[in-house]
C-alpha positions in Angstrom: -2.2 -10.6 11.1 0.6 -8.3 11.4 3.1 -8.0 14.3 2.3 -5.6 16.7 4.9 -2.4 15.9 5.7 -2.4 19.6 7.5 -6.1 19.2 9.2 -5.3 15.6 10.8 -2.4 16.7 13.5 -4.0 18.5 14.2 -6.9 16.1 16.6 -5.0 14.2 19.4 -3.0 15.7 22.1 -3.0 12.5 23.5 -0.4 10.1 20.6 0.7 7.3 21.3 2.5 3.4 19.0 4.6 3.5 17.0 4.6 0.0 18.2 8.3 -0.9 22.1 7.1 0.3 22.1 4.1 -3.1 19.5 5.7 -5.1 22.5 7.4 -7.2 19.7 10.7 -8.3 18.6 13.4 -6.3 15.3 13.7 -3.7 12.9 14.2 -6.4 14.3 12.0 -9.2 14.0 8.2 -9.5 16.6 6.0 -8.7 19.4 5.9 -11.1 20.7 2.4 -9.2 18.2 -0.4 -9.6 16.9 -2.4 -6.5 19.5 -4.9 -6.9 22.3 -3.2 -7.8 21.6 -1.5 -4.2 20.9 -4.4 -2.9 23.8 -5.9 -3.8 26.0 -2.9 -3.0 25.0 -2.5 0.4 25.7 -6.4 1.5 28.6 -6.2 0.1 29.9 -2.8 2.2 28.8 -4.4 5.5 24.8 -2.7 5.6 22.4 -5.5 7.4 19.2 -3.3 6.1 18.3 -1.0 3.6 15.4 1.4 2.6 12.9 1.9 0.0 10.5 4.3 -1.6 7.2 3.5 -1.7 7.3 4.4 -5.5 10.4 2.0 -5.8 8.3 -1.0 -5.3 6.0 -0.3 -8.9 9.2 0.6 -10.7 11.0 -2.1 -9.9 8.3 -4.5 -10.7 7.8 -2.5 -14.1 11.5 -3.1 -14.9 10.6 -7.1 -14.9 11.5 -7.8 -11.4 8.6 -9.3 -9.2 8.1 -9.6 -5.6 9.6 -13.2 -4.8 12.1 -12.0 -6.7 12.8 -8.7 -4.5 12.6 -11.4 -1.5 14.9 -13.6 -2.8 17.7 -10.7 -3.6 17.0 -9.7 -0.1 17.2 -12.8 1.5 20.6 -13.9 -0.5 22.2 -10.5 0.0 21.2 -11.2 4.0 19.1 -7.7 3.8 16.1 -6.8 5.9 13.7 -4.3 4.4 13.7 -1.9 7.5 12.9 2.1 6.5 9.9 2.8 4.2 10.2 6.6 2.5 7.7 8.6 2.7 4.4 9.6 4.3 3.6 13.2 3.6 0.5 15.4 3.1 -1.0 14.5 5.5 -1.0 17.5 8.3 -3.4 19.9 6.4 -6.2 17.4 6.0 -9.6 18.0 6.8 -12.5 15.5 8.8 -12.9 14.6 12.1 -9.7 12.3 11.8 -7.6 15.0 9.7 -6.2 13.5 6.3 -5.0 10.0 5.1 -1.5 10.5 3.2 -2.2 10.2 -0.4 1.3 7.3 -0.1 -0.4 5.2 2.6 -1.5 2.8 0.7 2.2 2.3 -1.6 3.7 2.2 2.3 1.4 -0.6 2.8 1.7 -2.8 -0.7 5.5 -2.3 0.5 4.9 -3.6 3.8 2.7 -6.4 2.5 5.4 -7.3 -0.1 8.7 -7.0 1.8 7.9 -6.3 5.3 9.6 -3.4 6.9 10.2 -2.1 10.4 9.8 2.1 10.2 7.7 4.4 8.1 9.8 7.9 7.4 7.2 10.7 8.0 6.8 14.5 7.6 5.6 17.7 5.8 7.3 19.1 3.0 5.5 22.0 2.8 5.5 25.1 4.2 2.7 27.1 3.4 0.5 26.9 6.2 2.2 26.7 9.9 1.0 25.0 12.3 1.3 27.9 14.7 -2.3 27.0 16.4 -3.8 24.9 18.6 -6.6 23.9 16.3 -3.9 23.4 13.5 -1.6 21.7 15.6 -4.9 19.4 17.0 -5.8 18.6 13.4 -2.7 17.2 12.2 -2.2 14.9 15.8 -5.5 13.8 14.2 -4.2 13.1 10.8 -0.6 11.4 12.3 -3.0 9.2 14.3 -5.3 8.0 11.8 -1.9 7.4 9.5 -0.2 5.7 12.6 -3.0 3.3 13.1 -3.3 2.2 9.6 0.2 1.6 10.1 0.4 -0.4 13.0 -1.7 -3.0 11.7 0.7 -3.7 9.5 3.3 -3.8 12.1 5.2 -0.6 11.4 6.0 2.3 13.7 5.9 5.9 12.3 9.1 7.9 12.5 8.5 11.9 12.5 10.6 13.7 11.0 10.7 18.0 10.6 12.7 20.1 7.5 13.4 23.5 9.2 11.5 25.0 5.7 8.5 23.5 6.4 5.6 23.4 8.4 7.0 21.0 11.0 9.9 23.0 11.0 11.6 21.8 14.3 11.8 18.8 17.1 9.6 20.8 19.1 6.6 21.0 16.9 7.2 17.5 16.3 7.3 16.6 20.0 3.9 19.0 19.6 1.9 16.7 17.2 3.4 13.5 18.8 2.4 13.9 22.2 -1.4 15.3 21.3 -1.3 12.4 18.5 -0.6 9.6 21.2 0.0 7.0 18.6 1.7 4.2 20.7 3.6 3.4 17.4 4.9 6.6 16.3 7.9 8.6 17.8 10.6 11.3 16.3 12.7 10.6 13.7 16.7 12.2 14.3 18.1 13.1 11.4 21.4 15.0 12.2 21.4 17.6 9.5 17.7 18.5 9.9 18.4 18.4 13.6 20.5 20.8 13.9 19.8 22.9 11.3 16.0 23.2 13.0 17.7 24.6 16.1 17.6 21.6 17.5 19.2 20.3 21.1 19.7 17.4 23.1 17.7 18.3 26.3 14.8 18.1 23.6 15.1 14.7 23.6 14.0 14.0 27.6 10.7 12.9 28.4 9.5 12.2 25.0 6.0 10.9 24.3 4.6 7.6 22.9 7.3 5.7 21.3 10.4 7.6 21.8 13.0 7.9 19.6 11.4 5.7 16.5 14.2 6.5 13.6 17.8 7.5 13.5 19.5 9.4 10.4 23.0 9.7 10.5 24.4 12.5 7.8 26.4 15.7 8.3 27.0 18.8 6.7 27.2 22.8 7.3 25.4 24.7 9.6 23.3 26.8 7.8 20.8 29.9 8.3 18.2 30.2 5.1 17.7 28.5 2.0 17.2 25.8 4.1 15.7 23.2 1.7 18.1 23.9 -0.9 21.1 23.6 1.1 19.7 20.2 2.0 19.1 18.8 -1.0 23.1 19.6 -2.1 24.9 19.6 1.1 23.8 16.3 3.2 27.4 14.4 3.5 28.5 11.7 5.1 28.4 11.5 9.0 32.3 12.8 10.1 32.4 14.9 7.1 30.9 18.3 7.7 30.7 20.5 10.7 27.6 19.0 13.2 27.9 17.4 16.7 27.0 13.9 14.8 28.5 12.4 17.9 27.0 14.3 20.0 23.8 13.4 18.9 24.4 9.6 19.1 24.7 10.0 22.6 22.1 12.1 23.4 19.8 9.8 21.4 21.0 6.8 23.3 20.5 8.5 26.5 16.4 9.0 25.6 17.0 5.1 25.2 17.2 4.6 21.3 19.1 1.7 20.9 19.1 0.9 16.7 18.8 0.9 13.9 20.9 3.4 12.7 19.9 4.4 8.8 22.8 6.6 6.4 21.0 9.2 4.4 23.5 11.4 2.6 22.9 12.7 -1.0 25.1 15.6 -2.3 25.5 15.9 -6.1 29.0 14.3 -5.9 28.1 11.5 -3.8 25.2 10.3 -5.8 27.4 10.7 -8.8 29.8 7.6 -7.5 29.1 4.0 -8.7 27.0 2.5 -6.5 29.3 -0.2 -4.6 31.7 2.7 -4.0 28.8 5.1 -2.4 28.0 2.3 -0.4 31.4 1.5 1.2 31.4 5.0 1.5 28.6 5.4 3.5 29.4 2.3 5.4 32.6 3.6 6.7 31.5 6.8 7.5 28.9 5.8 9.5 30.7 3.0 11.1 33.9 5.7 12.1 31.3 7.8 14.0 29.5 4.8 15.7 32.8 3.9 16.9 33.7 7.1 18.1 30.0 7.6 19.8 31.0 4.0 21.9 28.0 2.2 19.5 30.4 -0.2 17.6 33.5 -1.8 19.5 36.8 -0.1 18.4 
């Protein structure tokens, strides 16, 4: 049986690559890096963790490389499989218990395969708000019956909102999450969507079931349209663009988050870079603003 979600969330507190931060190709493009050429990038610039894409896990196999063998790269490189990308469309299902994320079950042959500690979740889409309370009660139906899939396999949901889309802010997320009550799912922070989603840091008092589940540390320009655009080209580094990163560390700590902290910056520069130089990269940055936030000794 799988650990309880509520035990595994605070066995790992280090510095994560995000997936998207080593993939090398953009959010809708496989990865140009392979799993171990990550991997080994992200050991190498100090990361204790890393991400994957639930898609990742067939590829990589289909390239010749087999699950003991993904093990094995992660054990040698001293990795722990911690953020699993992504469970969408799932909000606009229909049924008593709303809809089961067409990605569930890749999340869990991930889970079973390598283990992992957080499951990235959100709605891409836009096209139906959830501006009711019978929409807004039928996709807490749909996170739940996601969630508890997910906690069986000892993994807590992390819910995250793109200011384009139907979950378009922290406070419809706080919405759904508190009439969801999943024990094992909370908000995930991810400082460009934050912000850019009008978000602030008395949001983040009170919050229901698990809190503060995921942390994404990026940066970037404040923007006012084109929202999903500008985030698909202009998610740099944390220290590097014009948001309160700091800021938000501290606020997140204060609603008790205490790790992991997961780098997900893609610009069309960035993924251009060889991979062990992206990954040192992403490493410093994210270790300079840690530092500065009182996370990381000086």
């Amino acid at each position: 049986m799988a650990e309880p979600a509520a035990a595994r969330s605070a066995e790992f507190s280090g510095l994560v690559a995000s997936f998207f931060t080593l993939s090398g190709a953009g959010f809708v493009e496989p990865p140009r890096n392979s799993f171990i050429e990550r991997c080994e990038a992200a050991a190498a610039a100090g990361f204790s963790g890393i991400g994957l894409h639930h898609e990742d896990l067939s590829r990589t196999i289909a390239a010749g490389v087999d699950v003991p063998e993904m093990r094995a790269v992660l054990r040698h490189n001293g990795l722990a499989l911690v953020e699993i990308e992504f469970l969408g469309r799932w909000a606009f299902g229909s049924g008593q218990c709303g809809g089961i994320s067409p990605s569930l079950a890749g999340i869990e042959a991930v889970a079973d395969a390598l283990g992992g500690r957080q499951v990235s979740a959100g709605e891409f889409s836009g096209d139906i708000p959830l501006d009711t309370e019978e929409a807004l009660d039928s996709a807490a139906k749909a996170l739940r019956a996601n969630a508890d899939r997910l906690a069986k396999k000892g993994l807590l949901v992390a819910l995250e909102s793109f200011p384009w889309s139907a979950l378009a802010n922290t406070r419809i997320a706080i919405d759904v999450l508190r009439r969801a009550g999943a024990p094992n799912a909370g908000l995930l922070i991810d400082v460009w969507h934050f912000y850019n989603g009008g978000g602030h840091a008395d949001q983040l008092v009170d919050l229901p079931s698990a809190g503060i589940t995921g942390v994404q540390l990026n940066d970037g320009p404040l923007v006012h349209e084109n929202f999903q655009q500008h985030a698909r080209a202009e998610r740099q580094l944390p220290g590097e663009g014009e948001l309160d990163v700091v800021g938000l560390i501290h606020a997140v700590r204060r609603a008790g988050f205490t790790g992991p902290y997961c780098v997900e910056s893609n610009t069309p520069e960035f993924r251009n870079l060889p991979v062990a130089e992206a990954a040192r990269r992403a490493a410093d940055a994210a270790t300079s603003v840690l530092r500065a936030a009182g996370v990381l000794a000086s």
